[in-house]
N, CA, C and O atoms as a DFTB+ gen file, in Angstrom:
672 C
 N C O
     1  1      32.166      29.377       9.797
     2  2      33.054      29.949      10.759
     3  2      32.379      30.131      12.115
     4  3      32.986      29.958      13.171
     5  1      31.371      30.412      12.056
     6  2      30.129      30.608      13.003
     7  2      30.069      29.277      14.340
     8  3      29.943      29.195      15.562
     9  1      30.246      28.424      13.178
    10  2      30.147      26.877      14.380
    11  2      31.766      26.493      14.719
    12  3      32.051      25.404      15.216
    13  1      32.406      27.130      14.517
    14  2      33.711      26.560      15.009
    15  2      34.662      25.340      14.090
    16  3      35.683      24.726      14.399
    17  1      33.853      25.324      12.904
    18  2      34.786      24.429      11.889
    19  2      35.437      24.766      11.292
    20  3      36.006      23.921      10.601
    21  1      35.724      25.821      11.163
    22  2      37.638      26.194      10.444
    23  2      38.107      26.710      11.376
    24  3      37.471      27.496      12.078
    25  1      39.249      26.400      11.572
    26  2      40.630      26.650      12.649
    27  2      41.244      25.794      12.699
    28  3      41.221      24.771      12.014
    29  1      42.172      26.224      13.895
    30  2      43.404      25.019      14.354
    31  2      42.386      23.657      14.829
    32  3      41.826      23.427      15.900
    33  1      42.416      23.021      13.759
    34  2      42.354      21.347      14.628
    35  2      40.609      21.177      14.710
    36  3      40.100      20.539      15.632
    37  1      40.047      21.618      13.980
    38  2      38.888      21.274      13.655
    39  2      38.225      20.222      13.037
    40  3      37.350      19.381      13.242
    41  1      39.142      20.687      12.047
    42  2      39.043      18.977      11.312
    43  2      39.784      17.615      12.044
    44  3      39.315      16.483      11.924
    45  1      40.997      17.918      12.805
    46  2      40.973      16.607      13.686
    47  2      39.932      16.418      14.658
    48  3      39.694      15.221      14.818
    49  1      39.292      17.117      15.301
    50  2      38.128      16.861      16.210
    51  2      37.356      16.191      15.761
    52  3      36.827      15.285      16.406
    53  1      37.034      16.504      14.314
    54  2      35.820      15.711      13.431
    55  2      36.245      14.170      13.616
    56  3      35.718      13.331      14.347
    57  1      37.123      14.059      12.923
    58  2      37.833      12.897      12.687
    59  2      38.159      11.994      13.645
    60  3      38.195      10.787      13.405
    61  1      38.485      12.629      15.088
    62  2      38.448      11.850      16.130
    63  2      37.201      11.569      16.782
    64  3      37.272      10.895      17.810
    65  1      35.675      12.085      16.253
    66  2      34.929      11.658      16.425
    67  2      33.943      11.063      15.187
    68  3      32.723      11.160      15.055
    69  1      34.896      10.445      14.381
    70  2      34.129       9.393      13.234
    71  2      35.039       8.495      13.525
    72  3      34.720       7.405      13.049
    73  1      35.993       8.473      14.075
    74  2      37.244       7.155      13.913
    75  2      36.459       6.004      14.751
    76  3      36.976       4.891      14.659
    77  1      35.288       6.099      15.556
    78  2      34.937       4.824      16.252
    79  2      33.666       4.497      15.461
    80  3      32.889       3.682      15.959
    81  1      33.419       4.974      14.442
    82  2      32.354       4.853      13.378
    83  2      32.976       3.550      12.456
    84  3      32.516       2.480      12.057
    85  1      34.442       4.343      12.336
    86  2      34.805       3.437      11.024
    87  2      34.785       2.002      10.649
    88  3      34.840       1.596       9.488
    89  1      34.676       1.017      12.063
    90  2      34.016      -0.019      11.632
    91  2      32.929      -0.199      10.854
    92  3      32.864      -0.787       9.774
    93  1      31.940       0.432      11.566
    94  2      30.707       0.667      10.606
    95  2      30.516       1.154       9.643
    96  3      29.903       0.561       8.757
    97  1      30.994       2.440       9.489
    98  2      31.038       2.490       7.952
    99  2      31.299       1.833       6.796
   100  3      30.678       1.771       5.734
   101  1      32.643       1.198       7.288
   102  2      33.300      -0.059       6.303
   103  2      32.616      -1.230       5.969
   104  3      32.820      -1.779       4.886
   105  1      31.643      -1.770       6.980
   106  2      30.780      -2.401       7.061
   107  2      29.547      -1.950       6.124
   108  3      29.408      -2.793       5.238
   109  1      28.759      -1.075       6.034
   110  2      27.956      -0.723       5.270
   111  2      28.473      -0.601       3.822
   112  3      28.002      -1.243       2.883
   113  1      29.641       0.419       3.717
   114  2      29.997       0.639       2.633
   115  2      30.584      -1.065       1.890
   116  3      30.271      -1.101       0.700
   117  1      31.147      -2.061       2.245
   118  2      31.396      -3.480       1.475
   119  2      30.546      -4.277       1.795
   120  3      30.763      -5.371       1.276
   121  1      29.176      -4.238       2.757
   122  2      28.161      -4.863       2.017
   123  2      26.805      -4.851       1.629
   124  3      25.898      -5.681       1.571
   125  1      26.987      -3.330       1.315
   126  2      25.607      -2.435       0.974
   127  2      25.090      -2.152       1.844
   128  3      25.234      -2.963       2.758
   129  1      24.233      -0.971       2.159
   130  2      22.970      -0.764       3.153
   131  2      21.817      -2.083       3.411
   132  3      21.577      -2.976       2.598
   133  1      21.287      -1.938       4.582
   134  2      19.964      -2.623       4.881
   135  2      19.204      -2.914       3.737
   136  3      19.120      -4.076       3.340
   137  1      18.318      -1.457       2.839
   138  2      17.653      -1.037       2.562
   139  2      18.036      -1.173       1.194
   140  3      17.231      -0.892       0.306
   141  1      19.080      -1.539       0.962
   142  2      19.692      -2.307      -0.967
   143  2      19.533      -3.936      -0.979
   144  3      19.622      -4.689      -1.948
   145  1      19.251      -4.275       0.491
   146  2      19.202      -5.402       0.360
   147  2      17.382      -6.230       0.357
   148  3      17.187      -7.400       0.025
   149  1      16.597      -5.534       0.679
   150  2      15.112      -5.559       0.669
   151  2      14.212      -6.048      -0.718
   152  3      14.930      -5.964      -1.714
   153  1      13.312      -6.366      -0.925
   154  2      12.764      -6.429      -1.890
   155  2      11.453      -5.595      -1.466
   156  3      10.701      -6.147      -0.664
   157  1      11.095      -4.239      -1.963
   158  2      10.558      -3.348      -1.752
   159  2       9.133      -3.613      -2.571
   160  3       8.039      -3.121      -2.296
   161  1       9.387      -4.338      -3.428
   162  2       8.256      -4.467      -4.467
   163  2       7.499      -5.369      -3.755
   164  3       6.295      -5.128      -3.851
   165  1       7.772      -6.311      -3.083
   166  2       7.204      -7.526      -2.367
   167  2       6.455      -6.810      -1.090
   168  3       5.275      -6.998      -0.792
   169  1       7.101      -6.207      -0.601
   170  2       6.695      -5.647       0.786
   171  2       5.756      -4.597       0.882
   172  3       5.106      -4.441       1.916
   173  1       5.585      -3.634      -0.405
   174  2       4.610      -2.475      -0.658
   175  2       3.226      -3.573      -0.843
   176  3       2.182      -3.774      -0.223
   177  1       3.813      -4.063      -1.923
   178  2       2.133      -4.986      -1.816
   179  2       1.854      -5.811      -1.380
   180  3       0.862      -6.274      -1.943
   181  1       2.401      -6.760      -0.037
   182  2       2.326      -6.941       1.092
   183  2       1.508      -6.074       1.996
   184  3       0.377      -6.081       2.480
   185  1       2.410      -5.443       2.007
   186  2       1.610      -4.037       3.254
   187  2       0.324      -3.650       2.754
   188  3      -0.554      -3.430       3.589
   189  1       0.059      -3.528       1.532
   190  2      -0.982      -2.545       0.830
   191  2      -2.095      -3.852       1.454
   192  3      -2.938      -3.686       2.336
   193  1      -1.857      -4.917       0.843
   194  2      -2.433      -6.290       1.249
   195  2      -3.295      -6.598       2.642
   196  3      -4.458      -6.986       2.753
   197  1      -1.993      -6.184       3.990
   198  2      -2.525      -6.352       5.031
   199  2      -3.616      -5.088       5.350
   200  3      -4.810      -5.267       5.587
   201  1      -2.989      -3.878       5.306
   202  2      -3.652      -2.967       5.471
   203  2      -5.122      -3.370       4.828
   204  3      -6.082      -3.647       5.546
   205  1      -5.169      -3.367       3.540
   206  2      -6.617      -3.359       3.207
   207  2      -7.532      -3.891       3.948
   208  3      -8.629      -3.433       4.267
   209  1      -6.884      -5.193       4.297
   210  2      -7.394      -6.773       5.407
   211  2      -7.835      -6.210       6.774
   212  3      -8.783      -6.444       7.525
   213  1      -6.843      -5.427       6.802
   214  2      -7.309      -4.672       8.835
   215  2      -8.395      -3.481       8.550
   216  3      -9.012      -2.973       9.486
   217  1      -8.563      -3.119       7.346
   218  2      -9.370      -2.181       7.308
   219  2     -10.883      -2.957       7.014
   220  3     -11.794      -2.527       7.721
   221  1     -11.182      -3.858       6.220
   222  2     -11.792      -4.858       5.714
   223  2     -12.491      -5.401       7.278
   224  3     -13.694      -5.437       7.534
   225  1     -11.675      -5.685       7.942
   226  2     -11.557      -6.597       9.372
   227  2     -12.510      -5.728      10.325
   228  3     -13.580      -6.062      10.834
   229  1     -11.663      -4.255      10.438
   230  2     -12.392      -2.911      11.820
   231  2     -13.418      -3.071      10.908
   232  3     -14.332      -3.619      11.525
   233  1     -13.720      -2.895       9.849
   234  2     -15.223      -2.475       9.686
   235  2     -16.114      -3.521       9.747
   236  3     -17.214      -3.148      10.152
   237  1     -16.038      -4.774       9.476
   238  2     -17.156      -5.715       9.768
   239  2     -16.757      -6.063      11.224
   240  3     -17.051      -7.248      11.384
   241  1     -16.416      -5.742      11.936
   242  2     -16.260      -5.480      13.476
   243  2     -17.308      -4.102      14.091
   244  3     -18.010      -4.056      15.101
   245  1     -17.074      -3.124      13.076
   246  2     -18.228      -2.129      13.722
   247  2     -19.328      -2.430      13.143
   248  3     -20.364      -2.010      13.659
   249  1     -19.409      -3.337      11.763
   250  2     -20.565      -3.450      10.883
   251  2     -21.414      -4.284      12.023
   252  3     -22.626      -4.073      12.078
   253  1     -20.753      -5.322      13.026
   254  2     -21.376      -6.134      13.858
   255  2     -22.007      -5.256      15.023
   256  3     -23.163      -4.873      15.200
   257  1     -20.575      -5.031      15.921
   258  2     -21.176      -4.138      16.966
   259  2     -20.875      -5.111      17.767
   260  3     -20.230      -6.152      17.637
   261  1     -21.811      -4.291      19.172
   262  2     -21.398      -5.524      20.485
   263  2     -22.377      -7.178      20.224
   264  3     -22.130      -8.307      20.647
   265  1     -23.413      -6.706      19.435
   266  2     -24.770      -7.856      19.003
   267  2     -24.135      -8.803      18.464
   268  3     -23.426      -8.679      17.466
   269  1     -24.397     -10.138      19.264
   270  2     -23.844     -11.463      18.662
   271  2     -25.374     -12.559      18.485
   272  3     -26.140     -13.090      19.288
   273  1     -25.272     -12.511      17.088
   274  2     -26.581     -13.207      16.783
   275  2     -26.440     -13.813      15.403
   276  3     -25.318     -13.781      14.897
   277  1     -27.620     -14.461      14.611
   278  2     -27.296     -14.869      13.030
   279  2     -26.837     -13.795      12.561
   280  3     -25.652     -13.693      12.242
   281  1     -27.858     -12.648      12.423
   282  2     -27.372     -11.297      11.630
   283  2     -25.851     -10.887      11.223
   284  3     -25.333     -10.407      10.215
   285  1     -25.211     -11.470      12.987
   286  2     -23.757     -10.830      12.676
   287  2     -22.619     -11.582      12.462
   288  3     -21.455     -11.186      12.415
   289  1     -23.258     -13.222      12.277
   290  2     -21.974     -14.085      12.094
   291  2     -21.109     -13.483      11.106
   292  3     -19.957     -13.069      11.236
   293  1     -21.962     -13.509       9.967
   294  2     -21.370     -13.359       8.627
   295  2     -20.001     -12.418       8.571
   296  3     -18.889     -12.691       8.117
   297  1     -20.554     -11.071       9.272
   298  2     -19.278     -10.143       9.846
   299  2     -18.275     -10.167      11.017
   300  3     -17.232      -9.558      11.251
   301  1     -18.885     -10.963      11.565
   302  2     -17.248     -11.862      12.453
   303  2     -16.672     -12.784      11.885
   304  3     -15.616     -13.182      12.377
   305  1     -17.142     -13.341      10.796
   306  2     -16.375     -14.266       9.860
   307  2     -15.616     -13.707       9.427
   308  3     -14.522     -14.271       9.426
   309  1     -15.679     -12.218       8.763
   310  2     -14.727     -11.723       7.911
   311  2     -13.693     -11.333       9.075
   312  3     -12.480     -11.453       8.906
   313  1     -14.398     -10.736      10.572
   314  2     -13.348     -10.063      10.985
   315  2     -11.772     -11.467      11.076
   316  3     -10.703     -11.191      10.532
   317  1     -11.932     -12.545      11.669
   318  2     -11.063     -13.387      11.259
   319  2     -10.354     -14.107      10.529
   320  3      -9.412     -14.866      10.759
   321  1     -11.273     -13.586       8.983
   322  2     -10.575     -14.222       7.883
   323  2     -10.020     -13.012       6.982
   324  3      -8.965     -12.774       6.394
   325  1     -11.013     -12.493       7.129
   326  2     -10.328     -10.813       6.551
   327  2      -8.886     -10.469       6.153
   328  3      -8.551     -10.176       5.005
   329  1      -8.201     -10.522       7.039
   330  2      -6.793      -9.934       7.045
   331  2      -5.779     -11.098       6.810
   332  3      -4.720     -10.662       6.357
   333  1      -5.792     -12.353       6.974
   334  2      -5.019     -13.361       6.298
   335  2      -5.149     -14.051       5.192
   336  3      -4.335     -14.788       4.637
   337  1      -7.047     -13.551       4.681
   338  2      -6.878     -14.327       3.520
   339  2      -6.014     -12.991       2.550
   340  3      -5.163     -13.113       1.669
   341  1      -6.619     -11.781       3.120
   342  2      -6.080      -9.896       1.880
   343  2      -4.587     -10.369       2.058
   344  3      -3.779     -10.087       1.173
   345  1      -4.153     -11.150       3.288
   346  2      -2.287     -10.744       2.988
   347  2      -2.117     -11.683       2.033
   348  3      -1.432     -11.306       1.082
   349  1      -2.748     -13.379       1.968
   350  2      -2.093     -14.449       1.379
   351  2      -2.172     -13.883      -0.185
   352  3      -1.180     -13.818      -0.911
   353  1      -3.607     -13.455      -0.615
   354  2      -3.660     -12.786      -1.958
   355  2      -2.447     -11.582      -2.392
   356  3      -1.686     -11.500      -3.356
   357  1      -2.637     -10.856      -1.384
   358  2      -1.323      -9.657      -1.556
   359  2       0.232     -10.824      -1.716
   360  3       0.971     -10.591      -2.673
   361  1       0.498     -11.652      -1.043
   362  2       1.989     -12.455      -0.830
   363  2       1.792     -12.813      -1.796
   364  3       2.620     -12.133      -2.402
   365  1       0.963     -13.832      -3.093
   366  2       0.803     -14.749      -4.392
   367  2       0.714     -13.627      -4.937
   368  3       1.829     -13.614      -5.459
   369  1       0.169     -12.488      -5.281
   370  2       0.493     -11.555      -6.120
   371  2       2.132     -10.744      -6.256
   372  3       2.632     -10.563      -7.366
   373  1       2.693     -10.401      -5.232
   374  2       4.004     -10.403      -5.196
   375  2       4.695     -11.511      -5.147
   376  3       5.741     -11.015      -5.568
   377  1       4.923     -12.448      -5.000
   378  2       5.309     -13.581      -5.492
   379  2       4.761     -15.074      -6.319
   380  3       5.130     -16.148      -5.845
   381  1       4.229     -15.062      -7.062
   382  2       3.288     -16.463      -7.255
   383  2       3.706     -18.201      -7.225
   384  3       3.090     -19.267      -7.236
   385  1       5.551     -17.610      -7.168
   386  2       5.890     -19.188      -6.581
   387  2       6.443     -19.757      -5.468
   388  3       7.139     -20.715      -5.131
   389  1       5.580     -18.321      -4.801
   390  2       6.045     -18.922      -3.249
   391  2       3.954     -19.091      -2.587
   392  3       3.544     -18.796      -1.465
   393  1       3.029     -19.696      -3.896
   394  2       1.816     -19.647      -3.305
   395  2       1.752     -20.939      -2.405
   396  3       0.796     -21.166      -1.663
   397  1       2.626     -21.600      -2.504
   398  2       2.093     -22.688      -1.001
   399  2       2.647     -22.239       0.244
   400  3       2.016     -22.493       1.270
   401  1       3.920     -21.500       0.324
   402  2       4.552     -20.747       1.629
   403  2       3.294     -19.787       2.076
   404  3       2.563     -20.165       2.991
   405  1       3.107     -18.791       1.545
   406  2       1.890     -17.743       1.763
   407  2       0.627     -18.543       2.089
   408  3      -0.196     -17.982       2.812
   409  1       0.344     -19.884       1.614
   410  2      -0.808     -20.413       2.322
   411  2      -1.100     -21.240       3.444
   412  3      -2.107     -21.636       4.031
   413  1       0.264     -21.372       3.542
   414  2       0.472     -22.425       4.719
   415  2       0.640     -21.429       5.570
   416  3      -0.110     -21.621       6.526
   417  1       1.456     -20.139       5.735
   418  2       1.692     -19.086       6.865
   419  2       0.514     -18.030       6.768
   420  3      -0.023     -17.635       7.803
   421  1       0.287     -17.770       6.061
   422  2      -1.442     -17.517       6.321
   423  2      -2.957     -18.282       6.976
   424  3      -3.923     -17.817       7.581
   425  1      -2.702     -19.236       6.655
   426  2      -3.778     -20.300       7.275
   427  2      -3.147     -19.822       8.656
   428  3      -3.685     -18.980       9.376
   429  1      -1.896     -20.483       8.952
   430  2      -1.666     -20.517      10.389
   431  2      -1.410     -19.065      11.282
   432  3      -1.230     -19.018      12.499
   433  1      -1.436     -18.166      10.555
   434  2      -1.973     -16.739      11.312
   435  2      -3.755     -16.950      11.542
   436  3      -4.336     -16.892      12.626
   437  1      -4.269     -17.161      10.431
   438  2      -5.617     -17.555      11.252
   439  2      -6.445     -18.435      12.426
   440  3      -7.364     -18.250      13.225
   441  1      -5.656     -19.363      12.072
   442  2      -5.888     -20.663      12.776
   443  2      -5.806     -20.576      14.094
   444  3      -6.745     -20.696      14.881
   445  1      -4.141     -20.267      14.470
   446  2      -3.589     -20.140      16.175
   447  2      -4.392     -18.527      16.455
   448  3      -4.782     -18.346      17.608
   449  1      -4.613     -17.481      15.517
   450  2      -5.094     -16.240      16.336
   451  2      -5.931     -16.746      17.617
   452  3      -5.680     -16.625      18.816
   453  1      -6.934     -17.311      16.999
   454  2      -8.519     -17.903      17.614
   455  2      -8.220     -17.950      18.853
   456  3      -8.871     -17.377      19.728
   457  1      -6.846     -18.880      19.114
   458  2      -6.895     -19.514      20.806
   459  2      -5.685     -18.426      21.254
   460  3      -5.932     -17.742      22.247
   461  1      -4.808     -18.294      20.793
   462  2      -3.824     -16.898      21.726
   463  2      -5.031     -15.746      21.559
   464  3      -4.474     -14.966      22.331
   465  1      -5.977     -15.177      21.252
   466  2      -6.686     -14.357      21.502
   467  2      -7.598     -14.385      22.473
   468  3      -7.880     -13.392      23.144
   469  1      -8.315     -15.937      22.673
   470  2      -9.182     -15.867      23.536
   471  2      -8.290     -16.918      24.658
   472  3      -8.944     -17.905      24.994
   473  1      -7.140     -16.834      25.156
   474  2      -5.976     -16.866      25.927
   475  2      -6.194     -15.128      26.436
   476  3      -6.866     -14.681      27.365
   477  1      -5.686     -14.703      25.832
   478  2      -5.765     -13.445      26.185
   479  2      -7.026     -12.180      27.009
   480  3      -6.852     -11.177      27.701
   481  1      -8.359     -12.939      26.445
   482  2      -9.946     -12.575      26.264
   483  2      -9.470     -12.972      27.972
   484  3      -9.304     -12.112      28.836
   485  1      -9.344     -14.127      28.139
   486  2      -9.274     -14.628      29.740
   487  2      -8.716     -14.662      30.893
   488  3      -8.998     -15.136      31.994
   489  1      -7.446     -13.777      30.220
   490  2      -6.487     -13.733      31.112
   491  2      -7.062     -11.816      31.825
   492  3      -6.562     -11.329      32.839
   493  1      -7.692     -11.402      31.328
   494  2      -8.085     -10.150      31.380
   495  2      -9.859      -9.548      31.810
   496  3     -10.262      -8.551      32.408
   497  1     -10.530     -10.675      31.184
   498  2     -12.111     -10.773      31.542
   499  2     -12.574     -11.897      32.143
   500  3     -12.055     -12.946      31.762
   501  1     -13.190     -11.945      32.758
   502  2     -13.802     -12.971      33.363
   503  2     -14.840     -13.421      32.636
   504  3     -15.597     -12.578      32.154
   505  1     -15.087     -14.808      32.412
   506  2     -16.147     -15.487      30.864
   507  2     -17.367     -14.636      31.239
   508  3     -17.965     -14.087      30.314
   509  1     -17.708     -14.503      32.232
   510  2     -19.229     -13.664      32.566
   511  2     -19.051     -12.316      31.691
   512  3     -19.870     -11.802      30.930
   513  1     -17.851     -11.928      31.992
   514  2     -17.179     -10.161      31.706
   515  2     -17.410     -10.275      29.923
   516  3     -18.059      -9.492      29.228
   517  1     -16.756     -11.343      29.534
   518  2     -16.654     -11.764      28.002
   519  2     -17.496     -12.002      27.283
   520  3     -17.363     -11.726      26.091
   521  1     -18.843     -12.695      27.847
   522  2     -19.872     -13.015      27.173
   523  2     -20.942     -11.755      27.283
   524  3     -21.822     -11.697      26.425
   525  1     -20.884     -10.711      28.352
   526  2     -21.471      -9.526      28.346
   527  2     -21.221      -8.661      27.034
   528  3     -22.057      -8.407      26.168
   529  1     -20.339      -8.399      27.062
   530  2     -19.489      -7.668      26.051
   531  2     -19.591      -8.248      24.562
   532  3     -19.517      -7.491      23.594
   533  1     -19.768      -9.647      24.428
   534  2     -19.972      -9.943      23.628
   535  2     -18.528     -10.277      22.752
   536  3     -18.238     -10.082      21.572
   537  1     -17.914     -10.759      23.678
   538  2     -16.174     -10.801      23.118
   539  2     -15.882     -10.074      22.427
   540  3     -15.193     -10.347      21.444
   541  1     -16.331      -8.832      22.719
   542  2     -15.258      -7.874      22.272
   543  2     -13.675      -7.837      22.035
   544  3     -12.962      -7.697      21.041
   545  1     -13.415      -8.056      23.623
   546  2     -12.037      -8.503      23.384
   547  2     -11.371      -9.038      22.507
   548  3     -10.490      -8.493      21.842
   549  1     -11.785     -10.291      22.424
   550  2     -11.508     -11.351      21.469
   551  2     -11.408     -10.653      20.540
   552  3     -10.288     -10.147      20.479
   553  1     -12.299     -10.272      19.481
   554  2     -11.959      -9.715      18.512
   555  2     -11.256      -8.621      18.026
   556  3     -11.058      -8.466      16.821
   557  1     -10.737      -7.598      19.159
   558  2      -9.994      -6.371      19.222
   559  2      -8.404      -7.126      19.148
   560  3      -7.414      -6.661      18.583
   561  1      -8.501      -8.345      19.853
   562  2      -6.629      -9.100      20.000
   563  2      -6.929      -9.813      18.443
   564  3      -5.869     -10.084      17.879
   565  1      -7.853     -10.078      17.844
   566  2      -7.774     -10.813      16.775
   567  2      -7.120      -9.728      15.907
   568  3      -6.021      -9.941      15.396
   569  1      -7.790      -8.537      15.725
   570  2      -6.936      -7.727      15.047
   571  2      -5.691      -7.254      14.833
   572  3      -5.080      -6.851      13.843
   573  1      -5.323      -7.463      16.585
   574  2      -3.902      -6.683      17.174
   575  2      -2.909      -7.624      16.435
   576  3      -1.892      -7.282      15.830
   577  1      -3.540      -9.220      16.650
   578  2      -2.742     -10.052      16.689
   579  2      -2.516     -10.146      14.591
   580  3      -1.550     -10.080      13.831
   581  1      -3.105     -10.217      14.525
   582  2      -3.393     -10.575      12.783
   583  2      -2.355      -8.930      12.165
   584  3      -1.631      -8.968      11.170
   585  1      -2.470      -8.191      12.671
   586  2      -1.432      -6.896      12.691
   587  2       0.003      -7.148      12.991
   588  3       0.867      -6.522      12.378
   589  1       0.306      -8.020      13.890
   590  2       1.750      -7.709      14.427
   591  2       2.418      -8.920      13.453
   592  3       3.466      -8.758      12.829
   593  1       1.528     -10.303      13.435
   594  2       1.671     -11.550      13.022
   595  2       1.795     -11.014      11.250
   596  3       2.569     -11.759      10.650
   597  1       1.303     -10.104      10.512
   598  2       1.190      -9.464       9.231
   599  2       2.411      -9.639       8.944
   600  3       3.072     -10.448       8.293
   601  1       2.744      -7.939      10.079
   602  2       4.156      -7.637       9.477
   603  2       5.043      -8.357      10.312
   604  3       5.798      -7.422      10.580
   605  1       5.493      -9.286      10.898
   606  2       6.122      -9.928      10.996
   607  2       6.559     -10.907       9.683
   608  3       7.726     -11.027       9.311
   609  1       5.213     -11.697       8.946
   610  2       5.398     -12.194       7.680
   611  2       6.225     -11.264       6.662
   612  3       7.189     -11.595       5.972
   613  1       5.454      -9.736       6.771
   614  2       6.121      -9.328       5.506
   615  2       7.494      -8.741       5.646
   616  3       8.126      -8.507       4.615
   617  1       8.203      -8.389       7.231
   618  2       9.172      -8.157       7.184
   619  2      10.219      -9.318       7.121
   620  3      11.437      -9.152       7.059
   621  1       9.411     -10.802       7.150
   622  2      10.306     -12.060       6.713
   623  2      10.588     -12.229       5.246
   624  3      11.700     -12.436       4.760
   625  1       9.342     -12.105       4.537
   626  2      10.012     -12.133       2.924
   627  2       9.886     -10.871       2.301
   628  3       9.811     -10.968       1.076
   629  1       9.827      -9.457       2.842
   630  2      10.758      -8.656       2.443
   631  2      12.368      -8.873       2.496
   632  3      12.926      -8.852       1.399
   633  1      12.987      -9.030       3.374
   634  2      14.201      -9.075       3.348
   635  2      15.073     -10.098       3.037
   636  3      16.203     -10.208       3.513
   637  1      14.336     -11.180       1.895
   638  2      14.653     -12.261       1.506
   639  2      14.362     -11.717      -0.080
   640  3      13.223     -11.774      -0.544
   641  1      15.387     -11.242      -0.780
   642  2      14.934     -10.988      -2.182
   643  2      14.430     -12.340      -2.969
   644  3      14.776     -13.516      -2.860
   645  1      13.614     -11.779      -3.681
   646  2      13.142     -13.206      -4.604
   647  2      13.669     -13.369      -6.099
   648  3      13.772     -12.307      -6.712
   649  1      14.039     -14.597      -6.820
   650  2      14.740     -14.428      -7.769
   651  2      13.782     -15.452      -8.484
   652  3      14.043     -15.766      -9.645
   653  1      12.890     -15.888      -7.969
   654  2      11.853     -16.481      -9.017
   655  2      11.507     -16.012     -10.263
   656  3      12.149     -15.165     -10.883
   657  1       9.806     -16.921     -10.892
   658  2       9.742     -16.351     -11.715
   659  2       9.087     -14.855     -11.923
   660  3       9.150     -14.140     -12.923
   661  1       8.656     -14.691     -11.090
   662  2       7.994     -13.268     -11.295
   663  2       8.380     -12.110     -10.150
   664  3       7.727     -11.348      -9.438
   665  1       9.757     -12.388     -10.358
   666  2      10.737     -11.327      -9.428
   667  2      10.848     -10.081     -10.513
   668  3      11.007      -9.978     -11.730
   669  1      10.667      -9.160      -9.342
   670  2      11.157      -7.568     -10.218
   671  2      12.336      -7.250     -10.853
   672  3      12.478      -6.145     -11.376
């Protein structure tokens, strides 16, 4: 009573402000929510996948440091392979008969990072600036990029339910 919803014409007020809803509603309600339509099982371990990979990735990034020498190849190797090989394993584990899709779009998150990153390294440092630093850069967009490029993958075959063989 407090808010003004019982009286004269309260309930038409309501109603005249859901009536431009009701497309939408009708819409949701005959062909399910977003979120009925997802494959949630695919996408948790997806995500769990990338995440591990970016975490895997920052740390042999600090394991290196700014020092670029033999010592630290080994850990700039991972920082670029890190996170596309953890998603392709995470994608074949949630799906295993989509393992040539997941390897072909995984390779090529690794592959193109390299040059849109150090595209980027240049558009922002000057090679003197870059080689001081020790491409830092570079490897901070390798991450960004291997992050956005992730979930972009997993919000593509999340929302493609799978009816294979090892669908939930």
């Amino acid at each position: 009573r407090s808010l003004g919803l019982h009286g004269n014409g309260s309930h038409q007020k309501i109603l005249t402000l859901l009536i431009p809803l009701h497309p939408l509603l009708h819409r949701i309600r005959k062909h399910g929510t977003m979120l009925s339509k997802l494959d949630l099982r695919t996408g948790v371990i997806m995500l769990s996948a990338l995440v591990l990979g970016l975490m895997w990735a920052g740390y042999n990034l600090q394991l290196a440091g700014g020092a670029r020498n033999d010592t630290t190849l080994r850990p700039l190797i991972w920082v670029v392979f890190g996170c596309p090989f953890a998603l392709a394993l995470g994608w074949v584990l949630a799906r295993r008969h989509e393992a040539a899709l997941a390897a072909f779009c995984c390779f090529c998150l690794y592959f193109f990072t390299f040059f849109v990153a150090q595209r980027g390294e240049s558009l922002w440092l000057s090679s003197s600036e870059a080689a001081a630093s020790g491409h830092q850069l570079h490897f901070q967009l390798v991450l960004a990029l291997h992050a956005v490029g992730g979930l972009g993958l997993i919000f593509w075959r999340t929302r493609e339910v799978s009816y294979g063989t090892n669908a939930a």
